[in-house]
C-alpha positions as CSV (number, residue, x, y, z in Angstrom):
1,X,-6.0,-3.2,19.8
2,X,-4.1,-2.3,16.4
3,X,-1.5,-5.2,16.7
4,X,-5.0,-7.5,16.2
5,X,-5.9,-5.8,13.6
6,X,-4.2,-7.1,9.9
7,X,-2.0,-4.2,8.5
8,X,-2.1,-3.6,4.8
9,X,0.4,-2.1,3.2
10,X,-1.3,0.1,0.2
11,X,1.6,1.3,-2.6
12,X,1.5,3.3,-5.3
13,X,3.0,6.1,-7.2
14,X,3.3,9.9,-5.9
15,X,1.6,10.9,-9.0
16,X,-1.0,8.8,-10.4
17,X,-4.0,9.0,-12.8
18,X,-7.2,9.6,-11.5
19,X,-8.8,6.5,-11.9
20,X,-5.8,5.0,-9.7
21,X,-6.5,7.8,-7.3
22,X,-9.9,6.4,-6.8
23,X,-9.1,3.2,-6.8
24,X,-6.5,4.1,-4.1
25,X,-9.3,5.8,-2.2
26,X,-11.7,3.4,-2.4
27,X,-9.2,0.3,-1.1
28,X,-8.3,2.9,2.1
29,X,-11.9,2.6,2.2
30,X,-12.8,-0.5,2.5
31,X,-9.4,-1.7,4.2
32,X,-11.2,0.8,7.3
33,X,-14.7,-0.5,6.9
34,X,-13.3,-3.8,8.1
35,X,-10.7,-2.7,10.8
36,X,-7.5,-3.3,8.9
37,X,-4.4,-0.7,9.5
38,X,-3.2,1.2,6.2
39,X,0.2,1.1,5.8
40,X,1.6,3.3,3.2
41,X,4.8,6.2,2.6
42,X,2.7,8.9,3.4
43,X,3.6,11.2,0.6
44,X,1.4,11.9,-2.4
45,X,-0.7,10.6,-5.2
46,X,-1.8,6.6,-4.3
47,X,-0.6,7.1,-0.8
48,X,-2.6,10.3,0.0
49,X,-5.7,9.0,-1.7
50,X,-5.6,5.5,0.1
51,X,-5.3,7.7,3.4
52,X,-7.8,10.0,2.6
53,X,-10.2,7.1,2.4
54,X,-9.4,5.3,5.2
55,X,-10.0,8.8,7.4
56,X,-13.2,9.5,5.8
57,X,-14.5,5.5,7.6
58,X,-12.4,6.2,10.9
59,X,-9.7,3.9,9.4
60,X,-6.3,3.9,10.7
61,X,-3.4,5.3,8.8
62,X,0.5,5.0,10.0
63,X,3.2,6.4,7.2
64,X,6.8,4.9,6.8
65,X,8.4,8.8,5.5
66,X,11.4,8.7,3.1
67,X,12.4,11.7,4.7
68,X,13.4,13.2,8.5
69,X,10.5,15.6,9.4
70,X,6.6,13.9,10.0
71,X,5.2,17.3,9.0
72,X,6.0,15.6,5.4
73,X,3.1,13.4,5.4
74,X,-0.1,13.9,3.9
75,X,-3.5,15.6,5.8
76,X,-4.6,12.1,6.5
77,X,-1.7,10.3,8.5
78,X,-3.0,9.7,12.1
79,X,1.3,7.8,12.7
80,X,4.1,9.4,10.7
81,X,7.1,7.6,11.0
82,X,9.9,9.9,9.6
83,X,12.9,7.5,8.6
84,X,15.3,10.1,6.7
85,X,15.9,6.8,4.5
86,X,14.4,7.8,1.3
87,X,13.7,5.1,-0.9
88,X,15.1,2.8,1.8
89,X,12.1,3.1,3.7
90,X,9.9,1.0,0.9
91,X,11.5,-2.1,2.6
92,X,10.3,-0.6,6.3
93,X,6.8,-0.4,4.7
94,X,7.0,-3.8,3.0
95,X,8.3,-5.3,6.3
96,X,6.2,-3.7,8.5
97,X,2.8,-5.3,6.6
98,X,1.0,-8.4,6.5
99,X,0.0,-7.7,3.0
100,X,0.7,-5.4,0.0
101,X,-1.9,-3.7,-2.2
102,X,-0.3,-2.5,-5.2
103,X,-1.9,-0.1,-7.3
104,X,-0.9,1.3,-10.0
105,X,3.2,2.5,-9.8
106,X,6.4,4.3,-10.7
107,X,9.5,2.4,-9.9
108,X,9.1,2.8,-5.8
109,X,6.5,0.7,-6.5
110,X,8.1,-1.9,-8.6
111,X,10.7,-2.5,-5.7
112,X,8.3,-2.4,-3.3
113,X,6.5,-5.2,-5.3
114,X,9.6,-6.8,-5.3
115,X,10.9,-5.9,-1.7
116,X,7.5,-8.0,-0.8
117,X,8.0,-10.9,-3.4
118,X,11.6,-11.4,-1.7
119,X,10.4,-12.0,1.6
120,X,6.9,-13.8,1.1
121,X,4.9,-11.1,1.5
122,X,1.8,-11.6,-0.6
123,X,1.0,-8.8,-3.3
124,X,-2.5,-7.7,-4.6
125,X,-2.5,-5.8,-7.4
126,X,-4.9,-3.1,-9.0
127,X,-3.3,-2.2,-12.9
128,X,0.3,-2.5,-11.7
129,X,3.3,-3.7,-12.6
130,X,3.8,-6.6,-15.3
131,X,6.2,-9.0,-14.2
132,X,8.4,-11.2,-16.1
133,X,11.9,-13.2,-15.8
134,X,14.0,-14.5,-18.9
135,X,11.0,-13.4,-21.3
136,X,8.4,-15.8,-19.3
137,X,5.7,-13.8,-17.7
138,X,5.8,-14.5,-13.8
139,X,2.7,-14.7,-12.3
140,X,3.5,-13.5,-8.6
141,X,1.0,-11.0,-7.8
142,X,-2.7,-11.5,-7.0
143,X,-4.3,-9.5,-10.0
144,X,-7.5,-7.8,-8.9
145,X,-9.4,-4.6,-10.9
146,X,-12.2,-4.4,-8.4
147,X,-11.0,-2.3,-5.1
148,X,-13.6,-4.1,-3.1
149,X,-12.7,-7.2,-4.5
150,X,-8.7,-6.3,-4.0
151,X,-9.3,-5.5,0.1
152,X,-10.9,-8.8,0.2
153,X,-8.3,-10.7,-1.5
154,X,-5.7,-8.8,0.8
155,X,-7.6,-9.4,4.2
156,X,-7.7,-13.4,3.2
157,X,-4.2,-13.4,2.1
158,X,-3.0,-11.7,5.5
159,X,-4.9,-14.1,7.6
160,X,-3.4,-17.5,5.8
């Protein structure tokens, strides 16, 4: 049953690099090799990639869309949830997960980051998002480089 299961939010930029875009892929991955729904916007870039590997293990994949038509999302949403919100919807997406993998980012992502922050939501992050307040680096988010290493941080943080 999928409300068992832990649901990770995975965030990212539209358009990434291609070493996010594999790291995106390979946390969809592994977040499927262990039973975990991916949460995500179900656009482009991080968001595609983290659903295209969560597909390619069986994984589960429900996207939170900015706009008001599901044919938006990507090839490899199984639930698209069309919102007509636009940027609005990062705190559905946020909300909506137990954890947040952050990887990489444009500014969606940096208020997603916070969006989660706010409300207690942990945050792993892959190369994202340096964070500071008043010139003193905050050191919020769960800094992983390993995608393996990052989906087990996130499953241990969403079951405390």
């Amino acid at each position: 049953m999928a409300a068992d299961r832990p649901y990770v939010a995975v965030v990212g930029g539209g358009e990434a690099h291609e070493s996010a875009l594999g790291a995106a892929e390979e946390v969809g991955r592994e977040l499927a090799k262990r039973g975990a729904v991916l949460l995500c916007g179900g656009l482009g870039g991080v968001m595609e990639a983290a659903c295209r590997g969560a597909k390619t293990e069986g994984g589960t994949t429900v996207a939170i869309l900015p706009t008001d038509d599901r044919s938006s999302a990507n090839a490899y949403v199984d639930v698209a949830i069309a919102t007509g919100m636009g940027e609005a919807r990062n705190a559905l997406v946020v909300r909506a997960a137990d954890v947040v993998v952050a990887v990489d980012g444009e500014f969606g992502t940096l208020s997603e980051i916070a969006l989660a922050l706010r409300t207690g939501t942990p945050v792993v992050g892959i190369d994202t998002w340096e964070m500071s307040i008043g010139g003193e680096a905050v050191d919020a988010i769960l800094r992983v480089h390993d995608p393996v290493a990052a989906v087990e941080a996130a499953l241990a943080l969403a079951s405390t």
